[in-house]
N, C-alpha and C positions, 0 to 999 in steps of 0.2 A: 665675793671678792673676785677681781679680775689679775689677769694676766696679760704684758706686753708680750709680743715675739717680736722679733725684728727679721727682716728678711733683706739682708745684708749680702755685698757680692754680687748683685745681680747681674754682671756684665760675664760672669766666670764659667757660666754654662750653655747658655745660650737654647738656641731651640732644639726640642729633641720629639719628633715625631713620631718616632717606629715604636716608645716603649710602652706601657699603659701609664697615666697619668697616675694610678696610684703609686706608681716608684719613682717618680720624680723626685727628686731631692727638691726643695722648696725656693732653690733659688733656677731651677730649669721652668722652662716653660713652654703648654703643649701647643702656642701659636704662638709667633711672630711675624709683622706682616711691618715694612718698610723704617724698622728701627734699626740700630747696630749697637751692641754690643762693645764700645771701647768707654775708655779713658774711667772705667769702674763704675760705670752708669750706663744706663738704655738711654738715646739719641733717639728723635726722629731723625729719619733719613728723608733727604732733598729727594725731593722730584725733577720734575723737566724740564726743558727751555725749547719751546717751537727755534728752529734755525732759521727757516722758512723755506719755501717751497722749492724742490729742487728737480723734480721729476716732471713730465708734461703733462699740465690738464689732469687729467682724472687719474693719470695711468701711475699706479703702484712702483714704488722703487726696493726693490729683490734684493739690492745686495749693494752693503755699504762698508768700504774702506780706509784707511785712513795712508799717506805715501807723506813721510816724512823727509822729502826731498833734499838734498842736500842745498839747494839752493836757495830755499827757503828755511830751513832751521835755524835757530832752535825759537824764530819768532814766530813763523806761518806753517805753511802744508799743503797736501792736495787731498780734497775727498774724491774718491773713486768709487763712484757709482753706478750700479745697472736699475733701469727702470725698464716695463713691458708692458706692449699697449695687446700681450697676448697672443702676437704673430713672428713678432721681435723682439729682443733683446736690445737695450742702446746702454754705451761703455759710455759713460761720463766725467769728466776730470773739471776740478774747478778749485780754483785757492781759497782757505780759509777767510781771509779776508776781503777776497774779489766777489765779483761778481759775473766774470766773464764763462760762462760754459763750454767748454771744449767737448764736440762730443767724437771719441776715438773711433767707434767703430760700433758695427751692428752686427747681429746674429739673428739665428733663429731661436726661438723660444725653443724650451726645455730641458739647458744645463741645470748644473747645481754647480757653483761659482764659487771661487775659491781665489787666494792670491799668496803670493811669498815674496820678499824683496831677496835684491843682487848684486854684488858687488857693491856691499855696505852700505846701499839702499840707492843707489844711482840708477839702480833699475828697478824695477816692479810687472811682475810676469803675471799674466791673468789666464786663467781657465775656467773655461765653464765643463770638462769632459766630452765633448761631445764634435767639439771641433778643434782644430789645430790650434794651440796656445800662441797668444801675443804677450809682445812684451815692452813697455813703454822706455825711455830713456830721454835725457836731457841733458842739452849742453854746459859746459861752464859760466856762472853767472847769469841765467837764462831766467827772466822772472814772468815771464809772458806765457800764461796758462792756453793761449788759443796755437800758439807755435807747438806743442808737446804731439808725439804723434806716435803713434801704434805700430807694430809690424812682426810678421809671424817669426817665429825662434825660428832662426835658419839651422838650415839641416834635420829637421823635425820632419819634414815629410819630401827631401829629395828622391824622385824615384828610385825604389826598391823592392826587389823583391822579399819575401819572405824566406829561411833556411833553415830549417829546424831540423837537425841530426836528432836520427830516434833509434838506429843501430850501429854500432860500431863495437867489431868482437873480431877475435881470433878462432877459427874456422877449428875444429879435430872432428876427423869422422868419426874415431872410437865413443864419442862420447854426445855428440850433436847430431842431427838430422840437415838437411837442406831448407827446410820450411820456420821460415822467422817472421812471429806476429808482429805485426807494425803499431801493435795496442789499441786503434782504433778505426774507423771506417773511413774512406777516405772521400772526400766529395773531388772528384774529378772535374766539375764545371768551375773549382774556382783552386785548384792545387792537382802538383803534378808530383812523379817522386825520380828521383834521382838515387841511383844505384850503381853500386864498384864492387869490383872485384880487385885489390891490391896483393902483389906476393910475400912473401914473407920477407923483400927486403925493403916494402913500402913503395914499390912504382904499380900505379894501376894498368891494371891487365885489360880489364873492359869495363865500360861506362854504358848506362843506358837509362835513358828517360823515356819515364813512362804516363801515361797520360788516360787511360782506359785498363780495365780487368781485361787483360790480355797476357802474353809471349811475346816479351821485348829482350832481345838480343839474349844473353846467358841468364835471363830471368823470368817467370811468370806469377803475373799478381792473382789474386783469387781471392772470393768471399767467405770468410768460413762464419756459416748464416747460426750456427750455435753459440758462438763467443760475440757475434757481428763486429769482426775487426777482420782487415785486411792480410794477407800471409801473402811473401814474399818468398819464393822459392829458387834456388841457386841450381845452377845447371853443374855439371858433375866438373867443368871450370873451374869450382872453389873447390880445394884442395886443402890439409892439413899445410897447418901453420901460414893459411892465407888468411887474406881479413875481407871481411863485409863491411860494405857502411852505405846507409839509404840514410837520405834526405828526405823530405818533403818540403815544397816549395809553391810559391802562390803563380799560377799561372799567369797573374797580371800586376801590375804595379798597387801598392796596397796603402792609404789612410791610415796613420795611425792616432791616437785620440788616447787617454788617461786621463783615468777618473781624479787623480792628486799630483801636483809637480811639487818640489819644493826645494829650498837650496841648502848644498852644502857642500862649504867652504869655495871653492871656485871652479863646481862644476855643479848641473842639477840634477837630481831624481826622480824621475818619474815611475807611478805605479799606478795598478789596476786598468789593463792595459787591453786595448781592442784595436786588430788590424783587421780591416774592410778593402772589400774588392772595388776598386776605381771603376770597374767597368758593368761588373752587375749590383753591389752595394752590399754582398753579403758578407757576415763573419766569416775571415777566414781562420784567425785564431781566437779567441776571448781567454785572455788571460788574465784574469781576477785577480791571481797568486804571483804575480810576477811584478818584478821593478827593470828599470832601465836606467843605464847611466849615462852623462854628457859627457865627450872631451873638454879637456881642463881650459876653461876662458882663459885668454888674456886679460890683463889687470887693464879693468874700465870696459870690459866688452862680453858677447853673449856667445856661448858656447857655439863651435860651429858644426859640429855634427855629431849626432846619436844614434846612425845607424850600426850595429856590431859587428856588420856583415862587410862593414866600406873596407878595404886596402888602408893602412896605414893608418889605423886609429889607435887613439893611447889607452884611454878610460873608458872611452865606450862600451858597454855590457849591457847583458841583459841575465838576471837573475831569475829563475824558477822557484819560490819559497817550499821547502820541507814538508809545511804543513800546509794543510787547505785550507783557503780561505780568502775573502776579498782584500785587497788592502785599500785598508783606510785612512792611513795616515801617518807620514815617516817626518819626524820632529831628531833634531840634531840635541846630543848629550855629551858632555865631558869627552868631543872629538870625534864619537860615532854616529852613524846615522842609525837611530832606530825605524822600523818597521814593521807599522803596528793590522796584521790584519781585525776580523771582527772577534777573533780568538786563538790570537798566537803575536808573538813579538819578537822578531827577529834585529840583529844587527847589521852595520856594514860598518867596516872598518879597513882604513888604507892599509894597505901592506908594505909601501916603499919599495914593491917589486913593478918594476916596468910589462913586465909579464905577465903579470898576478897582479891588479893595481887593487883588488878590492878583495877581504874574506868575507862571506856570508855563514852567520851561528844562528840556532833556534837558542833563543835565550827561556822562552815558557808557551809552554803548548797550551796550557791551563788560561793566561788572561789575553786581552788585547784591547780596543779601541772603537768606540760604537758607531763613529761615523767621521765625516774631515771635521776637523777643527774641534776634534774632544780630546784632543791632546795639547797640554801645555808646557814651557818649562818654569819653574820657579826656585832661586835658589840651590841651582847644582841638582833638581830633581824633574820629574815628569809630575801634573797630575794630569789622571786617568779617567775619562767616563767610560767604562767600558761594558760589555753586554748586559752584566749583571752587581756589577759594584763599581764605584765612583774610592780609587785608589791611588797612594803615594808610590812611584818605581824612580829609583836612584840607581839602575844599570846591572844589579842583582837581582833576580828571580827569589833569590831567600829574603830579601829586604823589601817588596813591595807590602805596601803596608793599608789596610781599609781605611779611608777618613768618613765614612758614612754610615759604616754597620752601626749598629743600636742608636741612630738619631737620625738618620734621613734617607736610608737606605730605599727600604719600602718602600716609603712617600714615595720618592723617586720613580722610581720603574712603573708601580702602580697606577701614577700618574702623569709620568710620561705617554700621549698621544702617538697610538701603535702605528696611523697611517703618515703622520706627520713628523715623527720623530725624527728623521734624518736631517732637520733643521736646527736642531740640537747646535748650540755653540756657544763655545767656551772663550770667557778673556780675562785678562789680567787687570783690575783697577787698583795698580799700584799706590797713590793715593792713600788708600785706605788696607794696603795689606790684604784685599781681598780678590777672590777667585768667582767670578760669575758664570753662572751654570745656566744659558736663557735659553730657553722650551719651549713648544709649544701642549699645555696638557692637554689635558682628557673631555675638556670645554672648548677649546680651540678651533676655530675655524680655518684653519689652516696659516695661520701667523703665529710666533712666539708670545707668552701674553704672560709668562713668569718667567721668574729669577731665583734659585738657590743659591746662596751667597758663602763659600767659605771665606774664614779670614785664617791665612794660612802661618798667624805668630800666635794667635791667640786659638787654634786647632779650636772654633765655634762657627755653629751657621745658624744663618738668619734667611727669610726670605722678601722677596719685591714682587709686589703686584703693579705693573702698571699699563700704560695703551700696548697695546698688540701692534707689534712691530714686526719685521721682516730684516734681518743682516743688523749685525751687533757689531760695532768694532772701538776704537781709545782713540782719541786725538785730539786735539786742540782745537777750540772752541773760541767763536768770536760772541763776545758776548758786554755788552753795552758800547758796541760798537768799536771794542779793543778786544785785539788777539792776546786770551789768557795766555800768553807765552809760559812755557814751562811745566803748566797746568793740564794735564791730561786728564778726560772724561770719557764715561762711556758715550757713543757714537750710533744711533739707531734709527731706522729708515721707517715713518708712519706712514701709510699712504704714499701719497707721494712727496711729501718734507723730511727733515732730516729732525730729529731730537736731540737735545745732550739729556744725560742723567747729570744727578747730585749738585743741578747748580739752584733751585728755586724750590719753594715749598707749595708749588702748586705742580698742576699737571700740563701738556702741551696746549690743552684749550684756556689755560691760566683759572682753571676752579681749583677748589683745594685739595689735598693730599694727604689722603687719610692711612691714621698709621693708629696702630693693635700691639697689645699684647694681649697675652689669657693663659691663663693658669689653671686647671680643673683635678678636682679629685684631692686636694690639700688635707690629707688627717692630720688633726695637730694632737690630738689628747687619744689618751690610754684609747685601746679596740673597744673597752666596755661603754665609753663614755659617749654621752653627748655633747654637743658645746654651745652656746648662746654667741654670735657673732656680735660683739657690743659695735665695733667700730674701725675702722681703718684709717690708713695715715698714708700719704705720698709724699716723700721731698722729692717735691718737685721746684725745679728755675727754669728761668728764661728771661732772655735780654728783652721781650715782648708780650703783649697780656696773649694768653691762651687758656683755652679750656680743655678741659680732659671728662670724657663721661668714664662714668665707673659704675657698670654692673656686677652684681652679686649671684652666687646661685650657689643652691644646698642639695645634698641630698642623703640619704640613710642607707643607701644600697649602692655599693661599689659595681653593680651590675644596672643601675639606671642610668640615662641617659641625661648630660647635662642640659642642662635652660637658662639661658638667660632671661626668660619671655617674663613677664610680668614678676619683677621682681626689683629690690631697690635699685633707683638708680641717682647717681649722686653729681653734680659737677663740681671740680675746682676750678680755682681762675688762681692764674698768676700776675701779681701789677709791675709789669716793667722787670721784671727781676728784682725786687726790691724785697720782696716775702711776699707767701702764698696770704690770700687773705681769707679762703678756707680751706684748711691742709686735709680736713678730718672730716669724714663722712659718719654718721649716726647710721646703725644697719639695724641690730635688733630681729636678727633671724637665727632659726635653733636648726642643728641637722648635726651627720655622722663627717658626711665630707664638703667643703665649704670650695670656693671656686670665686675665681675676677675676670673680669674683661677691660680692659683700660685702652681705650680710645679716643681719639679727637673726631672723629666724627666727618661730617664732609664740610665745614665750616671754618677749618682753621687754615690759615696758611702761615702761622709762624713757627719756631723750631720751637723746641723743650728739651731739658734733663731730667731724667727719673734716677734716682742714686737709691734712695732705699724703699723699703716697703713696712709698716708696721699692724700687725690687726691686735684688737682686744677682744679677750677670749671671756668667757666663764663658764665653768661650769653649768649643764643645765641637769642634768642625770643621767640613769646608767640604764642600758639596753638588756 
């Protein structure tokens, strides 16, 4: 006598990697590979669409974006691209529909590329880190992609010096000494310090700049070679209830450069921040930990200064975070700007004070942000890739919430690529309710070559195998020679062409698109029992014939290793969608734990439903 099961629900749990297949509930499953999880069925998932070649010749395109122009919306767009033939960098702008190539501007190779749009998308600011950020803009009604033109954020590198206040105190001889460390050593060939003596009604008494370990006027610098930091000693001129206050400052006019810009509301952020000497090229600060902010643009225009040091600036700041660490990436929330280092997450919030334009909180010293672009928002929340968990933060430290512990946690990091991982990036493919996580792993040659997929209503992930690409971004796709208007894709740079995802059922070289599930370690009967696998069932549709292979595999020992290797394998076919014309596979094999692999193989290029799954069981004996 047999037994049906039915394995019903299948869209309800989706992949779950990190736990042991024998605690799967029976509608989870230990792979999935380019299906999705809706409508209470497993889908294949669409593959690629070649766009066609957009990069030059041979050379690789690094980084692709997508600039919703106002001028163009909501029918066309600009793709924004960088390709490099290795020595340079080229910034490339071209309309979804055109053909014409604008190319903005060149660099030298070895930023990491990044972009934010301004002024509710009239502008689009690009950085690679490493050089002074540009920022595109365009006129009203302006549909001419070769007119569009580049130009560095003014006031971003107007000559200045550097001015970093590192003491400022009120003087008592009962209780203090003369001699104040300056906390570190000071390099004299690219920074000088500046030093006062004020009285106690605030006018300074004497100034002296210093520029060597010397005796400059009421002061002498010295090395104290046990701490290796600088000490500053006051001449008996300082007095109770006077004050001190040293500077340090860049002897020459100084570069500055940020590893992340981003906008918020009508002024920008910049962070991870490095100022260089103009004249010999060294660091004269590197500040990891620190943000900057712009004066507040004019409506339709680009902020015109961010130095904090200028005469008469409103919002211009510059922030030192709390905790240590690089920053990675500051993403706007319900009004604030957060700031996210590599583990720590900070705020910035306006004040409404003219004085005070901005407060900075440590919101959680515990999480942060793994690299730019692993932060996203969705629905009034963040999600998070951060060092060590991939998390929900909605602005509360007690509310950030894991979406990955016990199903893809592990996977993750494990196989995240340790020299390449900072390619890591995150996008929204609204579309489909989902979150794409694209990587490069542990196979990797140094391109992204997977997808971890959340879908963030139905709290399920799935994953994508497909070409190894470089820059991930959403946009509109021309595609049969008509711009999907309104239809947003993901947006991916091969080689040197451009891809969409989820519009065809083949791959960018047009073969087909093979998609997996697999299920291992299934106990269906009592621990004592064996069972005899009589047969299995797919309801499976489709609007077109397809095949589906179905391998089986057994085993008796929860500690062996599974196989599919030499073992039944079954096809069905579907005609038209009309009914399967053979649903039901004959198996006929005996074991403790039973196991599927359901694939199309590298042969199909049409889609399928899978909605339920049913096996017949019997009894075979008891162990």
């Amino acid at each position: 006598m047999s037994d049906i099961i039915q394995f019903d629900n299948l869209a309800q749990i989706g992949l779950l990697k990190d736990i042991p297949d024998l605690t799967l509930p029976n509608n989870g499953f230990s792979e999935a590979i380019n299906v999705r999880f809706i409508n209470n069925a497993i889908i294949k998932m669409k593959g690629e669409l070649d766009l066609g070649e957009f990069g030059n010749g041979n050379n690789d395109i690094i980084y692709v974006d997508y600039w919703a122009n106002p001028n163009l919306t909501p029918n066309n767009g600009y793709y924004i691209y960088v390709y490099t033939d290795g020595t340079f960098d080229y910034v490339c702008l071209r309309s979804v529909s055109g053909d014409v190539v604008n190319l903005l501007y060149t660099e030298t190779t070895g930023g990491s590329w990044q972009s934010t749009v301004f002024q509710g998308g009239n502008i689009l600011i690009l950085n690679n880190g490493k050089d002074v950020p540009k920022y595109i803009s365009d006129i009203d009604n302006n549909t001419d992609a070769s007119s569009i033109q580049a130009y560095d954020l003014p006031g971003w590198n107007d000559d200045y010096s550097t001015l970093e206040e590192v003491i400022n105190l009120s003087y008592n001889s009962d209780t203090s000494n003369r001699d104040f460390s300056l906390g570190r050593e000071i390099d004299f060939n690219i920074t000088k310090i500046l030093a006062y003596i004020l009285d106690d009604q605030g006018e300074i008494l004497h100034r002296s700049e210093i520029e060597s370990v010397t005796t400059e006027g009421e002061f002498t610098i010295s090395l104290d070679t046990a701490t290796n930091t600088h000490i500053i000693t006051a001449s008996t001129a300082l007095q109770s209830n006077y004050s001190i206050v040293v500077y340090i400052q860049s002897v020459d006019k100084v570069i500055l450069t940020a590893g992340v810009i981003r906008s918020f509301g009508n002024l920008l952020i910049a962070g991870n921040l490095r100022e260089t000497s103009v004249s010999s090229g060294e660091t004269v600060r590197r500040l990891t930990g620190a943000v900057r902010t712009s004066d507040v643009a004019a409506p339709g225009s680009i902020p015109a200064n961010w130095n904090p040091f200028a005469a008469g600036v409103s919002t211009a700041d510059e922030f030192i975070l709390s905790a240590t660490g690089i920053v990675q990436d500051i993403v706007e929330l319900q009004g604030r700007a957060y700031v996210y280092t590599n583990h720590s997450i900070h705020s910035i919030s306006p004040t409404g004070n003219p004085n005070v334009p901005f407060s900075l909180s440590v919101v959680s010293s515990a999480y942060g942000a793994h690299s730019i672009d692993s932060v996203i928002e969705v629905d009034g929340k963040h999600i998070v890739v951060g060092a060590n968990d991939i998390y929900m933060f909605s602005g509360h430290p007690g509310n950030i919430q894991s979406i990955a512990d016990d199903r893809v946690r592990y996977y993750f990091y494990d196989n995240l690529h340790k020299a390449y991982g900072y390619k890591l990036k995150v996008i929204r493919n609204q579309r489909y309710n989902e979150i794409w996580f694209a990587f490069p792993n542990s196979n990797s040659t140094g391109k992204i070559n997977e997808v971890l997929i959340y879908n963030y209503r139905k709290n399920l992930w799935t994953k994508r195998i497909m070409s190894e690409f470089d820059g991930i971004s959403v946009g509109l796709v021309e595609f049969n020679s008509e711009v999907d208007s309104n239809q947003y894709y993901p947006i991916m740079a091969s080689g040197n062409t451009l891809i969409a995802g989820d519009l065809t059922y083949t791959d960018k070289l047009n073969t087909p698109y093979s998609s997996l599930i697999e299920r291992t370690g299934i106990e269906i009967r009592p621990v004592f029992d064996t069972e005899s696998l009589k047969g299995i069932y797919l309801y499976l549709q489709s609007d077109d014939p397809v095949k589906l292979d179905l391998l089986i595999s057994q085993k008796n020992n929860p500690s062996e290793a599974t196989s599919f290797d030499n073992v039944i394998t079954h096809d069905f076919y579907s005609n038209s969608g009309v009914e399967l014309s053979d649903y039901k596979a004959d198996v006929r094999i005996t074991g403790r734990f039973m196991g599927y692999r359901i694939s199309d193989g590298d042969s199909n290029s049409n889609g399928w439903t899978l909605s339920s799954i049913a096996v017949e069981i019997a009894k075979a004996g008891r162990r």
